[in-house]
mmCIF file of the N, C-alpha and C atoms, coordinates in Angstrom:
data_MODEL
# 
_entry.id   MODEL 
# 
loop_
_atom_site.group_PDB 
_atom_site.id 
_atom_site.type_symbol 
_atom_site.label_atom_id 
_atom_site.label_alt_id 
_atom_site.label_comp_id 
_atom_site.label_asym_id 
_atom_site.label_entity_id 
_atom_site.label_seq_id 
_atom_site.pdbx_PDB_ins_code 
_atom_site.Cartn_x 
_atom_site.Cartn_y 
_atom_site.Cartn_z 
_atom_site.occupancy 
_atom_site.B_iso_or_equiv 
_atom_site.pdbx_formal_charge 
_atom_site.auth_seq_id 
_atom_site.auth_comp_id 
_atom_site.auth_asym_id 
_atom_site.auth_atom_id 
_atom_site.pdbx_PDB_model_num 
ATOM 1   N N  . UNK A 1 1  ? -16.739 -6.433  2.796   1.00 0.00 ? 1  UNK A N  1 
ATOM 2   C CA . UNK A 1 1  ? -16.032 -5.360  3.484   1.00 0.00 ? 1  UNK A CA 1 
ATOM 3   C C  . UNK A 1 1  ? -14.884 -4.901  2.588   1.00 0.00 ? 1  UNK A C  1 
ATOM 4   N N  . UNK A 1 2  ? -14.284 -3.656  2.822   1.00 0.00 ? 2  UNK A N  1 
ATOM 5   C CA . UNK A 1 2  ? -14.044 -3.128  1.624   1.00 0.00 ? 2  UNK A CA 1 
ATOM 6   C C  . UNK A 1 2  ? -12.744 -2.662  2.473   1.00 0.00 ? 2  UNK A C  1 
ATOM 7   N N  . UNK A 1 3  ? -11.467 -2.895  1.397   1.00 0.00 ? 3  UNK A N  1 
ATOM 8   C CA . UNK A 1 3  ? -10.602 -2.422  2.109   1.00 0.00 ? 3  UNK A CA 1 
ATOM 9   C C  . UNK A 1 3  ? -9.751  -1.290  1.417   1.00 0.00 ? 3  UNK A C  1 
ATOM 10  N N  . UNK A 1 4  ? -9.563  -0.156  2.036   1.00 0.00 ? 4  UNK A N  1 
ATOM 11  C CA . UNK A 1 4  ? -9.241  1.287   1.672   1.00 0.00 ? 4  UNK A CA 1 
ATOM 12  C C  . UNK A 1 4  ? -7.429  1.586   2.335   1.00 0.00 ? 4  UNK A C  1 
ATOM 13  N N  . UNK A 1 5  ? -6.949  2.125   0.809   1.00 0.00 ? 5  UNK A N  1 
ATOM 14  C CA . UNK A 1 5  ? -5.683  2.807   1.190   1.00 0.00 ? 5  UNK A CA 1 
ATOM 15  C C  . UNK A 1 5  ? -5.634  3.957   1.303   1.00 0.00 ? 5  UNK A C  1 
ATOM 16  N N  . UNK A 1 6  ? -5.011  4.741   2.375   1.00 0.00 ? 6  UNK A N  1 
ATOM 17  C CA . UNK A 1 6  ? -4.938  5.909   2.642   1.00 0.00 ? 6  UNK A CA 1 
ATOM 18  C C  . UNK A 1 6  ? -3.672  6.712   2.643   1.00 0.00 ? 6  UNK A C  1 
ATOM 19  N N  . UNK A 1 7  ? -3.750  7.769   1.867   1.00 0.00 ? 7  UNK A N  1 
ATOM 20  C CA . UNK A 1 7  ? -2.231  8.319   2.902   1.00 0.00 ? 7  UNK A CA 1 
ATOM 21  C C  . UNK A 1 7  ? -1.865  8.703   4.134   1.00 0.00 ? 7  UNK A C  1 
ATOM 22  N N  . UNK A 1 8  ? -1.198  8.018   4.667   1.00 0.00 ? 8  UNK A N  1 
ATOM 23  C CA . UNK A 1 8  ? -1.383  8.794   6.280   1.00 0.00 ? 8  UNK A CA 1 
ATOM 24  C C  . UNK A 1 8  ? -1.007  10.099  6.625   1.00 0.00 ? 8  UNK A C  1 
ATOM 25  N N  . UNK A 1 9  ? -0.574  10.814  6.179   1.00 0.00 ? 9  UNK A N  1 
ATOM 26  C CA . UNK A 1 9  ? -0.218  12.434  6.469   1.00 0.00 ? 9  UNK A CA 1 
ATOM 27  C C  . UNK A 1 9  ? -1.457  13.221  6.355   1.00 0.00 ? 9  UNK A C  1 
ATOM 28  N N  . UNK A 1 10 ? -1.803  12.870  4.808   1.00 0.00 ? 10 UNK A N  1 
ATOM 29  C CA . UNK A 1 10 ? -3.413  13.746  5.005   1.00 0.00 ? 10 UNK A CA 1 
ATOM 30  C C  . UNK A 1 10 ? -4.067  13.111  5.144   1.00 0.00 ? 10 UNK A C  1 
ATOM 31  N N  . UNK A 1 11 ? -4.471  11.918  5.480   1.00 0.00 ? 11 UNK A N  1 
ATOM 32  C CA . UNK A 1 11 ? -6.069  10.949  5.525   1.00 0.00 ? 11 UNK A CA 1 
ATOM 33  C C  . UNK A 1 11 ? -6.194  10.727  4.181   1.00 0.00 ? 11 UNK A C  1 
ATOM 34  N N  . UNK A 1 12 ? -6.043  11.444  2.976   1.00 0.00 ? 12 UNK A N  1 
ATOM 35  C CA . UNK A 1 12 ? -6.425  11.157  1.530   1.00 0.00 ? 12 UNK A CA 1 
ATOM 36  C C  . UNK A 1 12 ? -6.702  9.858   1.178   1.00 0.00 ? 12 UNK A C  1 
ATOM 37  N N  . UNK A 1 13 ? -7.960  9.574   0.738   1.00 0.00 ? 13 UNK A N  1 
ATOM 38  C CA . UNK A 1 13 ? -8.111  7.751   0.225   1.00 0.00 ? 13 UNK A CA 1 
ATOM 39  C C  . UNK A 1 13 ? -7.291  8.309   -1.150  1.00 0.00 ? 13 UNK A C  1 
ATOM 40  N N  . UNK A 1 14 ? -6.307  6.730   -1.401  1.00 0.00 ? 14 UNK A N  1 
ATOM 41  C CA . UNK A 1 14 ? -5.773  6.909   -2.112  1.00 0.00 ? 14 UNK A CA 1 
ATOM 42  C C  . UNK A 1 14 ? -7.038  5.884   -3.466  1.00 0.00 ? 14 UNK A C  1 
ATOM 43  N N  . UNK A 1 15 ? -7.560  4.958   -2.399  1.00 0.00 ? 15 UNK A N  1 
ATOM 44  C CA . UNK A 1 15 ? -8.415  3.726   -3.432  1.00 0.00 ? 15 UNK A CA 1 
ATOM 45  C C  . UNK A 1 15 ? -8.695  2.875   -2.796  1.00 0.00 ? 15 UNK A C  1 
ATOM 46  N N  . UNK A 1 16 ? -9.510  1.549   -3.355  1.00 0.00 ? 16 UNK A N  1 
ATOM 47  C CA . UNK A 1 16 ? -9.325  0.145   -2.561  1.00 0.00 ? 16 UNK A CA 1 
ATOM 48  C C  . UNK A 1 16 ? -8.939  -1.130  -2.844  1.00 0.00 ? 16 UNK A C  1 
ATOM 49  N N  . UNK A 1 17 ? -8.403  -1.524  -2.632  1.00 0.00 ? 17 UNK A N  1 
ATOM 50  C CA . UNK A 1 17 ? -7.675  -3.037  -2.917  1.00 0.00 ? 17 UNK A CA 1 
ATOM 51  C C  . UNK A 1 17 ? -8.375  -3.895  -2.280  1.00 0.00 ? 17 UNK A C  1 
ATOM 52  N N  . UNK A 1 18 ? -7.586  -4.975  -3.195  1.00 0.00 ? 18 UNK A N  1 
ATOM 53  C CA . UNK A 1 18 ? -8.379  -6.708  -3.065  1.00 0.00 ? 18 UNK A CA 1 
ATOM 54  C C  . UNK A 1 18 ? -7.700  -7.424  -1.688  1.00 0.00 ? 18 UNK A C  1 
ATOM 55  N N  . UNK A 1 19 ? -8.125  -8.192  -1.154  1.00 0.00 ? 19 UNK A N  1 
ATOM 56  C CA . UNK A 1 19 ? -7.796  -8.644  0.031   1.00 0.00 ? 19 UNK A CA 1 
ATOM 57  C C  . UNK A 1 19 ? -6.454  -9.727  -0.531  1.00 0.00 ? 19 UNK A C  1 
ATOM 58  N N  . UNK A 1 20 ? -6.493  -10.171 -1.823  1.00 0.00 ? 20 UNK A N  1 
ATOM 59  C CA . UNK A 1 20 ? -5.239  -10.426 -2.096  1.00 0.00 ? 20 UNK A CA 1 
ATOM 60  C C  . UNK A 1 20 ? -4.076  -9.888  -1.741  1.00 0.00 ? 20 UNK A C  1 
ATOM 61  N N  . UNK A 1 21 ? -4.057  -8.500  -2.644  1.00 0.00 ? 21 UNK A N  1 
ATOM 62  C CA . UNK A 1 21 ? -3.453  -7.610  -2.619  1.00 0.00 ? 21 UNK A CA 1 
ATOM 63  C C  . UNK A 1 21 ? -3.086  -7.102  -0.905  1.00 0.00 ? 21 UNK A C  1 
ATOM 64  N N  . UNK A 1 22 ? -4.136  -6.766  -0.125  1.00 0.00 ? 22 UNK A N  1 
ATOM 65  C CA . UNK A 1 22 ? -3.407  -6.775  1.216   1.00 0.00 ? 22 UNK A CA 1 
ATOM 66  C C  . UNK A 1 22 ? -2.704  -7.807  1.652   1.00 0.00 ? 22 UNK A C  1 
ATOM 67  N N  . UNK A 1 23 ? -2.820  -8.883  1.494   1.00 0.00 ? 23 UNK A N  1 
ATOM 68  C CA . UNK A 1 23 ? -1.835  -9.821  1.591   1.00 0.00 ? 23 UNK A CA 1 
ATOM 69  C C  . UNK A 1 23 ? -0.500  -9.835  1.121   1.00 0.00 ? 23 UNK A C  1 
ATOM 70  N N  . UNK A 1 24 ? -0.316  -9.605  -0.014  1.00 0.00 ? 24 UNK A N  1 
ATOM 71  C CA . UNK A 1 24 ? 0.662   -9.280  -0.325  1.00 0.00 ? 24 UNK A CA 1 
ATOM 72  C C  . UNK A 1 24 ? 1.663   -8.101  0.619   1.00 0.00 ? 24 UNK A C  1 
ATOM 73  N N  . UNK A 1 25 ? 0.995   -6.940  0.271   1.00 0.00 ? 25 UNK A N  1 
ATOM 74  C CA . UNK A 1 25 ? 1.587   -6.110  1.280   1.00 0.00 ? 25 UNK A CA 1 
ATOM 75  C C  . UNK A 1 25 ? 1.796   -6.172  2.782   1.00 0.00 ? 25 UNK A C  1 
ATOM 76  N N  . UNK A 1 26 ? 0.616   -6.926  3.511   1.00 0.00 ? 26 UNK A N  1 
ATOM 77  C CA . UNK A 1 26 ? 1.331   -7.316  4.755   1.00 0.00 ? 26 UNK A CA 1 
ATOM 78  C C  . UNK A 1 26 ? 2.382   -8.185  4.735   1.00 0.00 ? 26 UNK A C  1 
ATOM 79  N N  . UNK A 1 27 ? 2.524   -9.219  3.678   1.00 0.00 ? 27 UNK A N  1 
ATOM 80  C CA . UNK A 1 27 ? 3.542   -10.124 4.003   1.00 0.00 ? 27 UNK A CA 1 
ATOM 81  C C  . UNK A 1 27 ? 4.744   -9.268  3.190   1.00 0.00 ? 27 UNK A C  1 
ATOM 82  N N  . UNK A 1 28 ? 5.451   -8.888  2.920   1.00 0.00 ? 28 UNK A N  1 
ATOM 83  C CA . UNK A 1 28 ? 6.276   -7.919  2.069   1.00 0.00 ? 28 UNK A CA 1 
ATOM 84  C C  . UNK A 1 28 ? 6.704   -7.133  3.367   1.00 0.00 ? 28 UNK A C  1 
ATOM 85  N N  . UNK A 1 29 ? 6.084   -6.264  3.671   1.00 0.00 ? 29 UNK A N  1 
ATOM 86  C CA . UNK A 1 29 ? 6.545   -4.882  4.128   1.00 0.00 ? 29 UNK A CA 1 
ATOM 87  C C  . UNK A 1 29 ? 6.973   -5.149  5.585   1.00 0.00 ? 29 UNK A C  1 
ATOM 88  N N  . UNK A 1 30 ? 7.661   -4.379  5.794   1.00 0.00 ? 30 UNK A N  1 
ATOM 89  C CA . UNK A 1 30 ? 8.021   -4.719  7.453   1.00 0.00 ? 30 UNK A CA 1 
ATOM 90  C C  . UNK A 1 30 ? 6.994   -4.183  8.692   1.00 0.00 ? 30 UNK A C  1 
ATOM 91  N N  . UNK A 1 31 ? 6.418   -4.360  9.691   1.00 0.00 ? 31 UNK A N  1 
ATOM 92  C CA . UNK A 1 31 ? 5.536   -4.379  10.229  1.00 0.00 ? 31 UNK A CA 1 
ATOM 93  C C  . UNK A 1 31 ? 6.406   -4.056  12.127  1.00 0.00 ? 31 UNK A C  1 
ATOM 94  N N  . UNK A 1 32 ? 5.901   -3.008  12.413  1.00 0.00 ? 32 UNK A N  1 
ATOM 95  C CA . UNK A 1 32 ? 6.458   -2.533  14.035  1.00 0.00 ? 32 UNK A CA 1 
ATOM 96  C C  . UNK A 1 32 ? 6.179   -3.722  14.918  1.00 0.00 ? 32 UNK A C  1 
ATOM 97  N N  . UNK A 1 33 ? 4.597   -4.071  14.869  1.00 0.00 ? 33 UNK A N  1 
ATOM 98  C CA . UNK A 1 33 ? 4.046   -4.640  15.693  1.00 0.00 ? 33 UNK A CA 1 
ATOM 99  C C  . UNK A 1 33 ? 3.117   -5.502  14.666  1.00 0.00 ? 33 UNK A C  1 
ATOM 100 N N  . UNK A 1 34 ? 2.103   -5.994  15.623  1.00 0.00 ? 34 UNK A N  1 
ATOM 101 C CA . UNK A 1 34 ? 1.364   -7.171  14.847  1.00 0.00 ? 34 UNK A CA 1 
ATOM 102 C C  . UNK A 1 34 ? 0.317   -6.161  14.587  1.00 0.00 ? 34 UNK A C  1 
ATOM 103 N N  . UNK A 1 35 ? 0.053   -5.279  15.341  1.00 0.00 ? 35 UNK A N  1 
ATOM 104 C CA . UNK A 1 35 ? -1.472  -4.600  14.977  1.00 0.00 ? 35 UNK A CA 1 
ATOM 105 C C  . UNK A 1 35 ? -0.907  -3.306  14.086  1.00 0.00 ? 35 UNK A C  1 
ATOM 106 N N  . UNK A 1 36 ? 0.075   -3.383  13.331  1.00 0.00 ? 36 UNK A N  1 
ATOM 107 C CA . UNK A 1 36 ? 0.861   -2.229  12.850  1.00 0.00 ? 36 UNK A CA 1 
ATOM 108 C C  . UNK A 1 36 ? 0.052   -2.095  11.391  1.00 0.00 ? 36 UNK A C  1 
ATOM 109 N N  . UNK A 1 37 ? -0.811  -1.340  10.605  1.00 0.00 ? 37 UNK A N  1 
ATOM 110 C CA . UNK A 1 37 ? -1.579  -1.281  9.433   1.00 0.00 ? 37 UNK A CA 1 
ATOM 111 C C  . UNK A 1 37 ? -0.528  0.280   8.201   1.00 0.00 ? 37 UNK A C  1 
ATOM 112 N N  . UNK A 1 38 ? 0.239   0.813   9.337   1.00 0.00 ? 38 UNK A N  1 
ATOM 113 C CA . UNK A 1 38 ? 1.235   1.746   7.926   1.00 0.00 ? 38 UNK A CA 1 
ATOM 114 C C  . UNK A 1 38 ? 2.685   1.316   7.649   1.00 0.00 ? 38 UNK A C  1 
ATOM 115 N N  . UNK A 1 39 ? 2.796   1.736   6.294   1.00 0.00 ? 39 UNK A N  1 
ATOM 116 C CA . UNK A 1 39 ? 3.805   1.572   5.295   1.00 0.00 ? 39 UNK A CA 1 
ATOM 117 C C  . UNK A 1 39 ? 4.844   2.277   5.225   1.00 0.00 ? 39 UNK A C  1 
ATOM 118 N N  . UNK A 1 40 ? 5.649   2.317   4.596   1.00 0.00 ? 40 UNK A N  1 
ATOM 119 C CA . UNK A 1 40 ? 6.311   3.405   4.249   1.00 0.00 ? 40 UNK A CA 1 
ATOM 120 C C  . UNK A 1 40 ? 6.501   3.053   2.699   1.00 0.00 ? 40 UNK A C  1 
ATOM 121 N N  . UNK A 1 41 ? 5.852   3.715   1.305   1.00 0.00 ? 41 UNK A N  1 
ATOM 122 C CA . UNK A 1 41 ? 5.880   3.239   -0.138  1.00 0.00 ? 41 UNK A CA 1 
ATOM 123 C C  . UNK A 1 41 ? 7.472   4.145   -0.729  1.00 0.00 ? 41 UNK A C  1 
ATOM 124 N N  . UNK A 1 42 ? 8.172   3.186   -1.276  1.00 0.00 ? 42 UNK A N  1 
ATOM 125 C CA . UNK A 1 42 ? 8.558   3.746   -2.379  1.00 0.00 ? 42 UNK A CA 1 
ATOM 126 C C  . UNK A 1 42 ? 8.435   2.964   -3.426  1.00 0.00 ? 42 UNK A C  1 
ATOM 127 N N  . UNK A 1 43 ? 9.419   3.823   -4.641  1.00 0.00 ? 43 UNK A N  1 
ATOM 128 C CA . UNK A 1 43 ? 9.678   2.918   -5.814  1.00 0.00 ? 43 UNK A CA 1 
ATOM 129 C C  . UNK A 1 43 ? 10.130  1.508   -5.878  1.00 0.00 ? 43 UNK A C  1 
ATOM 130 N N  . UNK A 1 44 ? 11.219  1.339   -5.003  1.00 0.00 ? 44 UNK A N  1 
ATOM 131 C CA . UNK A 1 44 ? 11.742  0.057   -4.942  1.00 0.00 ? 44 UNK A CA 1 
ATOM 132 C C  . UNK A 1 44 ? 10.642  -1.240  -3.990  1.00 0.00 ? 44 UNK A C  1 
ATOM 133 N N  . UNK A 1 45 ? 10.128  -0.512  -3.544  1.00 0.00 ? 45 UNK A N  1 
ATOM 134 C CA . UNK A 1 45 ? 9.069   -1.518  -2.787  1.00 0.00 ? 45 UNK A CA 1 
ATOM 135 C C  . UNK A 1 45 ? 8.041   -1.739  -3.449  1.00 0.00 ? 45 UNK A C  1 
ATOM 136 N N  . UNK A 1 46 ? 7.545   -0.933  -4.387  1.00 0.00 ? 46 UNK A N  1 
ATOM 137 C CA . UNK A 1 46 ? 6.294   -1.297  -5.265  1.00 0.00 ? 46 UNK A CA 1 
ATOM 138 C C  . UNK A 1 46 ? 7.030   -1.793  -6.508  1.00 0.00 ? 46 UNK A C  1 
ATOM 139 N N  . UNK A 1 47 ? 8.005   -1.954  -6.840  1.00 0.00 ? 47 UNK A N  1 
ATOM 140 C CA . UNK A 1 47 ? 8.708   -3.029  -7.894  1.00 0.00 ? 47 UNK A CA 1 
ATOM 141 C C  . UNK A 1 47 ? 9.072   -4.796  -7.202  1.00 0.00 ? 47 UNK A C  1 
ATOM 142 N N  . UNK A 1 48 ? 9.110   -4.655  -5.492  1.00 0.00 ? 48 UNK A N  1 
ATOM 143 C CA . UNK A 1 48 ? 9.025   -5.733  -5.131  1.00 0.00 ? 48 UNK A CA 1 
ATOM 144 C C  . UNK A 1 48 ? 7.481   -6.613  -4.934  1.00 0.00 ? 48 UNK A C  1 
ATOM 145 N N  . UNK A 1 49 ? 6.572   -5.089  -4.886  1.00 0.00 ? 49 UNK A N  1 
ATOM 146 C CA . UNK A 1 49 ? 4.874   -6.142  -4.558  1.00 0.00 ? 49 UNK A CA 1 
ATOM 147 C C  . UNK A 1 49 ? 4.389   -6.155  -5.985  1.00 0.00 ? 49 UNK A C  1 
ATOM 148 N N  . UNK A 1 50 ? 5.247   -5.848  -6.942  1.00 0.00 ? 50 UNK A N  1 
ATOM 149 C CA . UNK A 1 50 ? 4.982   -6.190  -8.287  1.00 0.00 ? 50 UNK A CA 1 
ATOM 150 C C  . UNK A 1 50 ? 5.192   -7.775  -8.449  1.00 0.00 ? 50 UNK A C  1 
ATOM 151 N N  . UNK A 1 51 ? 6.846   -7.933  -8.228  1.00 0.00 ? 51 UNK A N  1 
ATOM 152 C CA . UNK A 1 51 ? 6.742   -8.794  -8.470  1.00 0.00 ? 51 UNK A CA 1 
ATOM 153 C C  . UNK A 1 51 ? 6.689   -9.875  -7.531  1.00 0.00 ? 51 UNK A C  1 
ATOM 154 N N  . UNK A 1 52 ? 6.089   -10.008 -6.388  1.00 0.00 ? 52 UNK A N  1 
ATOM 155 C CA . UNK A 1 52 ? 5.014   -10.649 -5.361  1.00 0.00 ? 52 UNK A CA 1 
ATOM 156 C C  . UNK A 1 52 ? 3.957   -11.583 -5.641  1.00 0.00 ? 52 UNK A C  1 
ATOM 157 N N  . UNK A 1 53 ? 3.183   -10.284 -6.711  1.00 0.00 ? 53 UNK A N  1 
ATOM 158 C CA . UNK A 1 53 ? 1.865   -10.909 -7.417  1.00 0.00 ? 53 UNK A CA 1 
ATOM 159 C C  . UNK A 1 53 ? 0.629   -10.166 -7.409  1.00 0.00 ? 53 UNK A C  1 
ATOM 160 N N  . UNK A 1 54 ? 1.724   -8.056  -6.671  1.00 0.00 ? 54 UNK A N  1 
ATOM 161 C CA . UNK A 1 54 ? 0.756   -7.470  -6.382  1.00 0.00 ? 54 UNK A CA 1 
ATOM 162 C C  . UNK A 1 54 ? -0.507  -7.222  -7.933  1.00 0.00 ? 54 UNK A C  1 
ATOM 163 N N  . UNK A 1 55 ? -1.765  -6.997  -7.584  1.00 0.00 ? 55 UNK A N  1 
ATOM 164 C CA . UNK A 1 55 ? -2.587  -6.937  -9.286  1.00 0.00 ? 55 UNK A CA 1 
ATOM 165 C C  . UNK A 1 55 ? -1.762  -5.748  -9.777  1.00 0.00 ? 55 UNK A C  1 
ATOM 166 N N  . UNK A 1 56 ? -2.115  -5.387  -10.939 1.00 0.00 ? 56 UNK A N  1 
ATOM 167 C CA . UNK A 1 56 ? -1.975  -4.058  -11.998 1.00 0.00 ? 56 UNK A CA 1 
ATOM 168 C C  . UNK A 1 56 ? -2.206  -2.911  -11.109 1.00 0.00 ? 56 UNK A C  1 
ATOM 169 N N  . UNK A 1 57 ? -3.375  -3.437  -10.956 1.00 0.00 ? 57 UNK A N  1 
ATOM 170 C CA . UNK A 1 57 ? -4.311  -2.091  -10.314 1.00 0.00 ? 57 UNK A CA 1 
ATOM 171 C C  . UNK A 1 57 ? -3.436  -1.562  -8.935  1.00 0.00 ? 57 UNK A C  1 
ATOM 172 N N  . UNK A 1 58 ? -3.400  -2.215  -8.538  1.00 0.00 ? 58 UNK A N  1 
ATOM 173 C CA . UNK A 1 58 ? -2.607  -1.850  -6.672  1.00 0.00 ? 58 UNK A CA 1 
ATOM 174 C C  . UNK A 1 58 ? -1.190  -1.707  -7.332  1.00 0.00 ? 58 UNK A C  1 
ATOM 175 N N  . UNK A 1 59 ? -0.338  -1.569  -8.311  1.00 0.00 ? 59 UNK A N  1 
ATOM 176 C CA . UNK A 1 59 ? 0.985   -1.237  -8.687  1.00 0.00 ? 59 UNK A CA 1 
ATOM 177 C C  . UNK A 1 59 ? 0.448   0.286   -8.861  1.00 0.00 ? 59 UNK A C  1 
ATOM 178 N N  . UNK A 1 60 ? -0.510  0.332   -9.892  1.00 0.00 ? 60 UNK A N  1 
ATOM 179 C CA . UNK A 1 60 ? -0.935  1.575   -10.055 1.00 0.00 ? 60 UNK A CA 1 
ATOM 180 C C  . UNK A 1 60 ? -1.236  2.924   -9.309  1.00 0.00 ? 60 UNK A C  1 
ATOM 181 N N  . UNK A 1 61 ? -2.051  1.732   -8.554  1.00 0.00 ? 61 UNK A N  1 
ATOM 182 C CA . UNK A 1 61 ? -2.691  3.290   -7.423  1.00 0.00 ? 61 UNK A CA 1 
ATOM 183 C C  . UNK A 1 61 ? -1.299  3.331   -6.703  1.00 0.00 ? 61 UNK A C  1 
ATOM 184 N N  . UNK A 1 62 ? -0.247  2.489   -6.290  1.00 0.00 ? 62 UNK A N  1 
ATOM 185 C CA . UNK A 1 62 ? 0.779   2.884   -5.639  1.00 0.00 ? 62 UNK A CA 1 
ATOM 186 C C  . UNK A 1 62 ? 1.999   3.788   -6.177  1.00 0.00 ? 62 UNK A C  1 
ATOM 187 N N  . UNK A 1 63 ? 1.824   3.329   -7.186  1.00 0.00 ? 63 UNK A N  1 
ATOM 188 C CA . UNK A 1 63 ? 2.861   4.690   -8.644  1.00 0.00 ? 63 UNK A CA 1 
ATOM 189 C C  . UNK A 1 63 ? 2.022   5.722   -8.427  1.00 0.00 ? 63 UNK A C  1 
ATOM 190 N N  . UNK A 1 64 ? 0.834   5.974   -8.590  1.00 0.00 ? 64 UNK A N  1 
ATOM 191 C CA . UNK A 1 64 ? 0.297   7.219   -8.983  1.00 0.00 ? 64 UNK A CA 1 
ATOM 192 C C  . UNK A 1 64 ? 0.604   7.812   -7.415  1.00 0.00 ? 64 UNK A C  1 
ATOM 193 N N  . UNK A 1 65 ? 0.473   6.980   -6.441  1.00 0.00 ? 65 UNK A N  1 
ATOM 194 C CA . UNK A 1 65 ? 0.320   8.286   -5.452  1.00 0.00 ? 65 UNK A CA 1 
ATOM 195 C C  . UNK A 1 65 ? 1.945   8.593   -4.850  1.00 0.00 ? 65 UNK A C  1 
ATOM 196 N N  . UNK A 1 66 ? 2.592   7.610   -5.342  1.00 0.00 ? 66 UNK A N  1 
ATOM 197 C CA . UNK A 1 66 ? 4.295   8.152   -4.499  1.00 0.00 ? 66 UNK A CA 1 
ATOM 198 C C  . UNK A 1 66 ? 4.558   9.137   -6.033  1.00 0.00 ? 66 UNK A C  1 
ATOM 199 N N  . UNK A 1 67 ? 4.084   8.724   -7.146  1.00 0.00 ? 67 UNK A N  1 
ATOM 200 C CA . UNK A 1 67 ? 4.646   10.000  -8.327  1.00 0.00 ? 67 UNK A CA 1 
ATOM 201 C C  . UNK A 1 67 ? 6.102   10.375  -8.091  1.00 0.00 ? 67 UNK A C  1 
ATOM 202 N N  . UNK A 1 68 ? 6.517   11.210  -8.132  1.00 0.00 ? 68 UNK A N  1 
ATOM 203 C CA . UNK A 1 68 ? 8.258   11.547  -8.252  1.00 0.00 ? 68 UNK A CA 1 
ATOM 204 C C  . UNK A 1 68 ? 8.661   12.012  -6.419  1.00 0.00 ? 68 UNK A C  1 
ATOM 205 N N  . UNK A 1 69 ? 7.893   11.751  -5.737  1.00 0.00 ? 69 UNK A N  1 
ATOM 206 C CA . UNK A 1 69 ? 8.144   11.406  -4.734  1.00 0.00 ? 69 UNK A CA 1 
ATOM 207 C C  . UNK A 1 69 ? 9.669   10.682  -4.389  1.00 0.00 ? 69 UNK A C  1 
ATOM 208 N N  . UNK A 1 70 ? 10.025  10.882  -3.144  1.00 0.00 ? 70 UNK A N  1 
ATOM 209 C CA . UNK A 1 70 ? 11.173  9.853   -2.746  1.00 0.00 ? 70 UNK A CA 1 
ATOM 210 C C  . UNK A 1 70 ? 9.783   8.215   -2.353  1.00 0.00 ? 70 UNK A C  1 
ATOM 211 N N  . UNK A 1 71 ? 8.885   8.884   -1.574  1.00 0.00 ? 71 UNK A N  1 
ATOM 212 C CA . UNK A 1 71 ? 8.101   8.041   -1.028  1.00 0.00 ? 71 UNK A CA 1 
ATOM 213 C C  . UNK A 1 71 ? 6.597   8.266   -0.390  1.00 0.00 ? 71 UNK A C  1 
ATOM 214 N N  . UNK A 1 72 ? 6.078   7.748   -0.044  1.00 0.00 ? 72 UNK A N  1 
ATOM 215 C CA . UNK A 1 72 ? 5.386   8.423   0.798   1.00 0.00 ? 72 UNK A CA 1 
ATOM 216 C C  . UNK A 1 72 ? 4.462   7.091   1.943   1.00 0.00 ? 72 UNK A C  1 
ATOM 217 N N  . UNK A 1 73 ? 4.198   7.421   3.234   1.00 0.00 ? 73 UNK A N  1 
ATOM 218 C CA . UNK A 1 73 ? 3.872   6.691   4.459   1.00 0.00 ? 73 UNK A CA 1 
ATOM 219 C C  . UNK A 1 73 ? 1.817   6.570   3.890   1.00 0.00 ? 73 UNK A C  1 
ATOM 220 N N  . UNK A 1 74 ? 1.711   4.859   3.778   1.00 0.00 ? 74 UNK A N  1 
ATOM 221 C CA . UNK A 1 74 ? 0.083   4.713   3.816   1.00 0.00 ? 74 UNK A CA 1 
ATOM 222 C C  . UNK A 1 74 ? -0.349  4.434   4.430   1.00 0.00 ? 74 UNK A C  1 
ATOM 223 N N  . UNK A 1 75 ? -1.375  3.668   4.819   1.00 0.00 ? 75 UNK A N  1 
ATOM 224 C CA . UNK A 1 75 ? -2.468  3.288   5.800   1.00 0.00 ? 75 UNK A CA 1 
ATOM 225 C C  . UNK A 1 75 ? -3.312  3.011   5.284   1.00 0.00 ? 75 UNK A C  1 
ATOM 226 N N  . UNK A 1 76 ? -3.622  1.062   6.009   1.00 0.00 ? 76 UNK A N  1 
ATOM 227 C CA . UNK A 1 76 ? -4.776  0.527   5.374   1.00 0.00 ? 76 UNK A CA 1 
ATOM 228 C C  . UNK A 1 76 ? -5.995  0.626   6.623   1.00 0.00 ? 76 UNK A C  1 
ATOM 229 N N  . UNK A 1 77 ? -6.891  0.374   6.232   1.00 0.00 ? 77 UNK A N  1 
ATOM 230 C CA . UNK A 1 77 ? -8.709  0.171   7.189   1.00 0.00 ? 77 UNK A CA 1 
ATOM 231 C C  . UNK A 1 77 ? -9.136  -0.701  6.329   1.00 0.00 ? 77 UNK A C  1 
ATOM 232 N N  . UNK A 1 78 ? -10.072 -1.288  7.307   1.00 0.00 ? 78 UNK A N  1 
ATOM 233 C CA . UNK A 1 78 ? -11.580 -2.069  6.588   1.00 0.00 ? 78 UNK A CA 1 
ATOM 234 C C  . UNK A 1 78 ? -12.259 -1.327  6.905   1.00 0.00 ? 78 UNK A C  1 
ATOM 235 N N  . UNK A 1 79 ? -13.459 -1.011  5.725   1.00 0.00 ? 79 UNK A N  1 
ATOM 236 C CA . UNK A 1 79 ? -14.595 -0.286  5.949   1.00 0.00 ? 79 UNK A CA 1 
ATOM 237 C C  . UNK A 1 79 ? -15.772 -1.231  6.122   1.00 0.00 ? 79 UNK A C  1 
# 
């Protein structure tokens, strides 16, 4: 099962990450509720799931899609 990041404003798949990697980010990020699956990305938060243990790849797709952004709100699924 395959797990997909999205942006939540437009639906846009941003890519998919390793179930590591969601780990990471659930345990990191702050969470509303328990069934809570969006983010809010910036710079300073993807320099913290860097150094977490997020992979290369999931630093990446998370730089590329906040870009010069202040930030921007994601959303994970299992497909």
């Amino acid at each position: 099962m395959s797990i997909r990041i999205s942006e939540k404003a437009s639906g846009r798949t941003l890519g998919e990450v390793s179930e590591q990697d969601l780990e990471v980010l659930i345990g990191h990020m702050e969470e509303e509720s328990s069934r809570d699956q969006d983010y809010y990305i910036e710079s300073m938060a993807i320099d913290n799931l860097e150094r977490l243990g997020a992979s290369n790849e999931f630093v990446a797709l998370l730089r590329g899609a906040v870009g010069s952004s202040d930030g921007i709100d994601i959303v994970w699924s299992r497909d």
